[in-house]
N, C-alpha and C positions, 0 to 999 in steps of 0.2 A: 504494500500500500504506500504511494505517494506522502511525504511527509507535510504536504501542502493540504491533504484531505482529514490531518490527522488536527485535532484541536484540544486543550487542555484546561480545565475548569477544576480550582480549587483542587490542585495534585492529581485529580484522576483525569484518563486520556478519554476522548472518544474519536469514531470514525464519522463523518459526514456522509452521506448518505449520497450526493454527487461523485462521494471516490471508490464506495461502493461497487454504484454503478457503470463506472469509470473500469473500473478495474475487471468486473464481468464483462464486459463489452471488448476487454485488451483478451481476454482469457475463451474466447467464444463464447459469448451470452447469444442462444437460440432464439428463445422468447423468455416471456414474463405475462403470465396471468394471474387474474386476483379472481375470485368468488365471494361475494357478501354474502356469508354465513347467518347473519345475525342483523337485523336493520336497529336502530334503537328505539326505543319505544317504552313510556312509563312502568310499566308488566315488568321489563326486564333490566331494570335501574336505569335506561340512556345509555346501555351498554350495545357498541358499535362492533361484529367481531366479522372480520376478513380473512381468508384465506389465499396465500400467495405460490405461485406454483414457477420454478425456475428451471429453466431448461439449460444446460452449456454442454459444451463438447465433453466434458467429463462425467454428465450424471442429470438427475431431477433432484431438484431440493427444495424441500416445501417450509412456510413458516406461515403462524398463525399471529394475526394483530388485533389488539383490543383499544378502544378510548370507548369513554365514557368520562360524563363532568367530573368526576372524581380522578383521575390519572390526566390530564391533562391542562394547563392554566387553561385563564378565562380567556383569553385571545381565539385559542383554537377549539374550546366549546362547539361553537356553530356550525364544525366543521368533523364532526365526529367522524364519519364515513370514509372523508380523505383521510384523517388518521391514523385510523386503523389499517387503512391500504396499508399509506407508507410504511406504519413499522411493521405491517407483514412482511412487504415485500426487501424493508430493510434485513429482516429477521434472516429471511431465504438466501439472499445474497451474499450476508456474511457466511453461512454454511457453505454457498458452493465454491467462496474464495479462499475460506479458511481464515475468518479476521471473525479473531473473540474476542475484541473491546466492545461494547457497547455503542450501538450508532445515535448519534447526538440528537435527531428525530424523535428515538425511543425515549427519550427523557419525559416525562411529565407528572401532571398530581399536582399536589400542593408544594410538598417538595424541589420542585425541580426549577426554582427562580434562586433557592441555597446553593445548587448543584453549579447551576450556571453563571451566576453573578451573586459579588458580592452585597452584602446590605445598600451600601453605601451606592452604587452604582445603578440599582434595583428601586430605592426611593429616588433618584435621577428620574429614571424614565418609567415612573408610574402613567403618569398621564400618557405615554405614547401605546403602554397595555392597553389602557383603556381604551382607547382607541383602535385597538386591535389590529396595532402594526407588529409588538412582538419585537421580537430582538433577534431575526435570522441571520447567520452568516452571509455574508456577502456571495456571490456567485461566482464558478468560476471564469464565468464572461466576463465580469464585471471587474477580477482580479487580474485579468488578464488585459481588461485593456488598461484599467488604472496602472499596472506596473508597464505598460507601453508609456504612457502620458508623462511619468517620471521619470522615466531616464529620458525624454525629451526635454523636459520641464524643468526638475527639478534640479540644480547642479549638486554635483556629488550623491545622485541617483538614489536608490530604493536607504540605505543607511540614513541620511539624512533626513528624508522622508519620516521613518520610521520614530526618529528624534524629533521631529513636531507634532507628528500625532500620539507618542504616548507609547506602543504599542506595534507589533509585524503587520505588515499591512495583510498575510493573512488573517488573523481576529478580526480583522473590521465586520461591521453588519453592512447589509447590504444597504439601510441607511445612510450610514457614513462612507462605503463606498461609493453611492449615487455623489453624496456632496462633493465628495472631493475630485470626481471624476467631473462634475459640472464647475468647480473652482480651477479646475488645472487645464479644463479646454478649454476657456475663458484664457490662459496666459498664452495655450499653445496658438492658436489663433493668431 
């Protein structure tokens, strides 16, 4: 796995779910199906459960996903069905590649704003939860053109960079990716 896919919150690692599938796709990824098992519904808590089916050159490997309000913050609530997909189909992928960190998708519940950020970073961007933007990793489109923009832009490149904003310009959220790709093509221009 790419070390670019690999992200680190409060000492424990996780995988991204783009390097994932990244890496299935280097490795023969055939197909990828999902089956919704379980729709949610009051009867069964708002329990969402998917099943994901992986095909590659080496084998079938299946993994099972669940959200529901309880394992998931309140951003992706509304969206229970997609997330049971993804951490199925995160589930499955890591089996057929052979990556037992936990993919950073799979995270959620009440818990998982401790896992990802700290207090202090987490009262920051309350308001942007609410609003149900969430705090995603940035993309790897989006890290890819942002590190094209700096070594145009920025003199003394991706280092220097990295000393203004705090932080690898891997971590950024896709938030702070989008600004800083609209602040740095504003110079390139």
């Amino acid at each position: 796995m790419r070390e670019e896919y690999m992200i680190e919150r409060q000492g424990k690692r996780f995988v991204l779910y783009a390097g994932l599938l990244e890496e299935a796709h280097s490795r023969g990824l055939r197909s990828i199906e999902t089956e919704l098992l379980q729709v949610p519904a009051k009867e069964n808590g708002e329990v969402a459960i998917v099943k994901a089916v992986i095909r590659t050159e080496e084998g079938k490997f299946a993994g099972i996903g669940d959200a529901s309000p309880q394992n998931v913050n309140r951003a992706i609530a509304p969206h229970l069905i997609r997330m049971a997909e993804t951490r199925a189909k995160a589930r499955a992928l890591r089996d057929a590649i052979n990556v037992g960190v936990t993919a950073f998708e799979e995270l959620g519940g009440p818990g998982e704003e401790e896992v990802v950020e700290s207090s202090e970073e987490r009262d920051g961007r309350q308001a942007k939860h609410e609003e149900g933007r969430g705090e995603l990793p940035a993309t790897r489109k989006q890290l890819n053109y942002l590190e094209a923009l700096i070594s145009d832009v920025v003199e003394d490149g991706i280092g220097r960079f990295e000393e203004m904003v705090g932080k690898p310009v891997g971590e950024l959220t896709r938030e702070e990716a989008s600004e800083w790709i609209g602040r740095l093509s504003g110079r390139a221009a």
